[in-house]
N, C-alpha and C positions, 0 to 999 in steps of 0.2 A: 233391725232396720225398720223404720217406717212407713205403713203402707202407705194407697191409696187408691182409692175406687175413681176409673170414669165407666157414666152412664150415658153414649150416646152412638151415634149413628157411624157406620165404617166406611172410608172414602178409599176405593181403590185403588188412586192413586198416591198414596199414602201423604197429602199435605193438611189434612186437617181429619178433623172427626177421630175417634177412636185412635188412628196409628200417630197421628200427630200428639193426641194425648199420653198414651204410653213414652212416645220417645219423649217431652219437656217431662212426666214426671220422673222418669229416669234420671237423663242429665240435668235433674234438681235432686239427685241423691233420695228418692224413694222408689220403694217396691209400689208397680203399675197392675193390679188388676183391673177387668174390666166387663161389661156390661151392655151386649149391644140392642139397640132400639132399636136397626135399621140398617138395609145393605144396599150402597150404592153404589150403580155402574160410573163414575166419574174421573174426572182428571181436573186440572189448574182451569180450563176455556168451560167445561162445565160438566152437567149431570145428566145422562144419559135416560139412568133409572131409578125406580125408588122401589125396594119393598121393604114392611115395615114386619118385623119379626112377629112368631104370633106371641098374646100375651102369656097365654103360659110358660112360655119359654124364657120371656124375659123375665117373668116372677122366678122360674126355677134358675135359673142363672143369678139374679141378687140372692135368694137363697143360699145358695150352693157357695158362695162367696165371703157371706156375712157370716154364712157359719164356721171355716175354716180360716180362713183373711182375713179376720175381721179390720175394715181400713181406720186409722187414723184420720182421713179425712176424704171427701166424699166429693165429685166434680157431675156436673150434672150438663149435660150441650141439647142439640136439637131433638125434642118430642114433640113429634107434629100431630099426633090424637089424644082425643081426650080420654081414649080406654087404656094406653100406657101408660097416659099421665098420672093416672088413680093406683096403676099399679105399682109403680113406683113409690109415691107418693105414701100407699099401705105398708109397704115394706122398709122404707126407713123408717116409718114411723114404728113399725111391732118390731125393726131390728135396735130401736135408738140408734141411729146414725148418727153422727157428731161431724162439727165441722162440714158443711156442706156449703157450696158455693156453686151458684146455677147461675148459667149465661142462658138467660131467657131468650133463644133465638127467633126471633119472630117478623122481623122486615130483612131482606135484600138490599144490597146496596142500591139495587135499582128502582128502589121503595115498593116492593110487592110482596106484599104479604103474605109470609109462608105458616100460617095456623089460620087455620078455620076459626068461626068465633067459640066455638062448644069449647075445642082443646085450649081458645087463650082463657075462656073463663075459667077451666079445670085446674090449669097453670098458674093464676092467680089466686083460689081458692086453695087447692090441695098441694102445689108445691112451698110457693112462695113462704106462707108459713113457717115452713120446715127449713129453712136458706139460714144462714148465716151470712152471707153475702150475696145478694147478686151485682151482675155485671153489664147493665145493659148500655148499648149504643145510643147515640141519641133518639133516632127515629124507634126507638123501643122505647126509652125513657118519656116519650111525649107519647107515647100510647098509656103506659102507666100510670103518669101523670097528666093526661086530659088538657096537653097545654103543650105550645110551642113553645122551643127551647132555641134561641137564636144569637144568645151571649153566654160570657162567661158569669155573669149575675145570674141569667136563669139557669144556668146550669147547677150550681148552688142553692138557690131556690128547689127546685125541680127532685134533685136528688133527697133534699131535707124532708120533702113533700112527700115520696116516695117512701120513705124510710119510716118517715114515724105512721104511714098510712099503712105501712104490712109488716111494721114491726121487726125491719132486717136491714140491717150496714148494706148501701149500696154505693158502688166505683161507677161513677157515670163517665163512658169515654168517649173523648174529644173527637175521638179520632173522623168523625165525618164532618167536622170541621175543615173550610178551607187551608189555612195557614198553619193551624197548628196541632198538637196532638199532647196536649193536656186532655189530663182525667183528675177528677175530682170524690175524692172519699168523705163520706157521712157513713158514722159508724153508730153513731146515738147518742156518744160524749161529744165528739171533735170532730172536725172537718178539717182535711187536707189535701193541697195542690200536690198532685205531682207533674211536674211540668218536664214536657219531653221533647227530643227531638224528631221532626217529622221528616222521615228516611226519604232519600228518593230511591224509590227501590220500587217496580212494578210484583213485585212476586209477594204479593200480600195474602195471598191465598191462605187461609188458615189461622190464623195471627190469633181470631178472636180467643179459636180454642186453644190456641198456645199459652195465650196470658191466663183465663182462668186454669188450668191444669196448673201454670207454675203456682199459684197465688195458693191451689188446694195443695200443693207438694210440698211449698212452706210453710203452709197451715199444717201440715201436719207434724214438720220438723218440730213447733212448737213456737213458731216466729207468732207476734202478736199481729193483728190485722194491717197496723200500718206496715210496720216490718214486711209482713207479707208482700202485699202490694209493689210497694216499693223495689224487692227484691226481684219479682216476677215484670215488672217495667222496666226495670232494666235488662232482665236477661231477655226481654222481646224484642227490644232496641238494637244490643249487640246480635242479634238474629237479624232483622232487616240490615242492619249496617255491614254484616257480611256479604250480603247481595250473592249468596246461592242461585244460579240458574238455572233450570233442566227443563230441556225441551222448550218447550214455546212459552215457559215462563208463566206467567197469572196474568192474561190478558182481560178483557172485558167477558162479564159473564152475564147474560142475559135472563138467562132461565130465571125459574122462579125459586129455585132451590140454591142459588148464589149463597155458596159462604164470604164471610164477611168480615171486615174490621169489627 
C-alpha cells in the first residue's frame, strides 16, 4: 500500500488540519501518517487556541516516520514560525523527501495575515524549494507574485511567474473568486484549466487541506501531476456537493487563524 506524510497543525474539531488530512488520504486509498506542527482548541465558527509543538518534537516525530514509513509522498499545511519552518524544511531534505506538495497557508479569508514576515521569508527560502507543487489561494499567490491577480489572464500570468520564479508546478485556486472556482495548473511543461463547479454549500471549512492531501495521496499512487489534480478536484467537489452538516456548520470566521478555501 502506499503511504503518505501530512505535516501540519491539528483541529479539534476534526474538519481540517491534521484529521481532515488523514481522513481524504485514506479515502484516496493511501496509508496517512502524520506530523504535527500545532494543537488547536477549535471548531467550524473558529479558533479558540493555538500552541505550536516544541521543535524537537516535531524534528523527532519526521524522524521517527521517515525512518520506518517511509512516505511515498509528502503534504505539507499551516507552519506559522520560522524555527519549524527550517526544521522541517532540514529534514526532508537529510531524509530525501519526494513528492511533496505544500499549501502555503498564509492569508485568511478575511485577508489577515496569518505568518509573520521572518516565517513567510523562511517559507519561501527553505520550503518552497523543496515542493513539488504548491497550492496557493489567490490572496497568497499575489503575495508570491508581488502583483494583483483579478482575471483569469492574471491568473495564468501570476502562476507562470511563480513557477519558473521558485522553480515548482503551482495550482493557483480560483476559489476566492466571486463566480467561479476554477484553478489553473503550471507545471513547467503545460498549463491547465480545470474548471469547476462552485458548490453552494456554506460548510467550506477545511477544503483547502482536503484538496492538497488528495492531490499528495495521488501523487503518491503514481498518478502524473495533472492526473493528480484533476483527481483530487473532483473528489473535493463531490465532498461540498454532498452538503454534510454538523452543528452550526462553517459559519463566518473572524479570527485570524481562519482556515480557508
Amino acid at each position: 500500500m502506499k503511504t503518505a506524510l501530512t505535516i501540519a497543525g491539528s483541529d479539534s474539531s476534526g474538519g481540517a488540519g491534521i484529521q481532515a488530512d488523514i481522513k481524504t488520504m485514506t479515502l484516496n486509498g493511501v496509508y496517512a501518517s502524520s506530523c504535527i506542527t500545532a494543537i488547536t482548541a477549535q471548531n467550524t465558527q473558529g479558533v479558540r487556541s493555538v500552541q505550536e509543538v516544541d521543535p524537537d518534537i516535531l524534528r523527532d516525530q519526521l524522524d521517527m516516520v521517515f525512518e520506518d514509513i517511509f512516505p511515498d509522498a509528502v503534504k505539507i499545511g499551516m507552519v506559522s514560525s520560522k524555527t519549524l519552518i527550517q526544521v522541517i524544511a532540514e529534514a526532508l531534505s537529510r531524509h530525501k523527501a519526494r513528492k511533496i506538495v505544500l499549501d502555503p497557508v498564509m492569508v485568511a479569508t478575511s485577508g489577515a495575515r496569518l505568518m509573520e514576515e521572518a516565517a513567510l521569508e523562511s517559507l519561501v527560502k527553505d520550503l518552497l524549494p523543496l515542493a513539488d507543487l504548491i497550492t496557493p489561494n489567490i490572496p497568497e499567490g499575489e503575495i508570491l507574485a508581488g502583483q494583483e491577480i483579478q482575471s483569469s489572464q492574471d491568473m495564468e500570468k501570476m502562476a507562470k511567474k511563480i513557477g519558473e520564479d521558485y522553480g515548482v508546478a503551482v495550482l493557483l485556486k480560483g476559489g476566492h473568486q466571486i463566480s467561479t472556482a476554477n484553478d489553473f495548473l503550471y507545471d513547467g511543461e503545460g498549463i491547465t484549466w480545470f474548471y469547476g463547479e462552485r458548490v453552494d454549500n456554506p460548510n467550506t471549512h477545511g477544503t483547502g487541506c482536503t484538496l492538497s492531501s488528495a492531490i499528495a495521496a495521488n501523487l503518491a499512487k503514481g498518478l502524473s501531476m495533472e492526473e493528480a489534480v484533476k483527481e483530487a478536484k473532483t473528489y473535493i467537489t463531490g465532498c461540498l456537493r454532498a452538503g454534510l452538516d454538523l452543528g452550526h456548520g462553517s459559519g463566518p470566521l473572524d479570527h485570524a487563524y481562519k482556515l480557508r478555501l
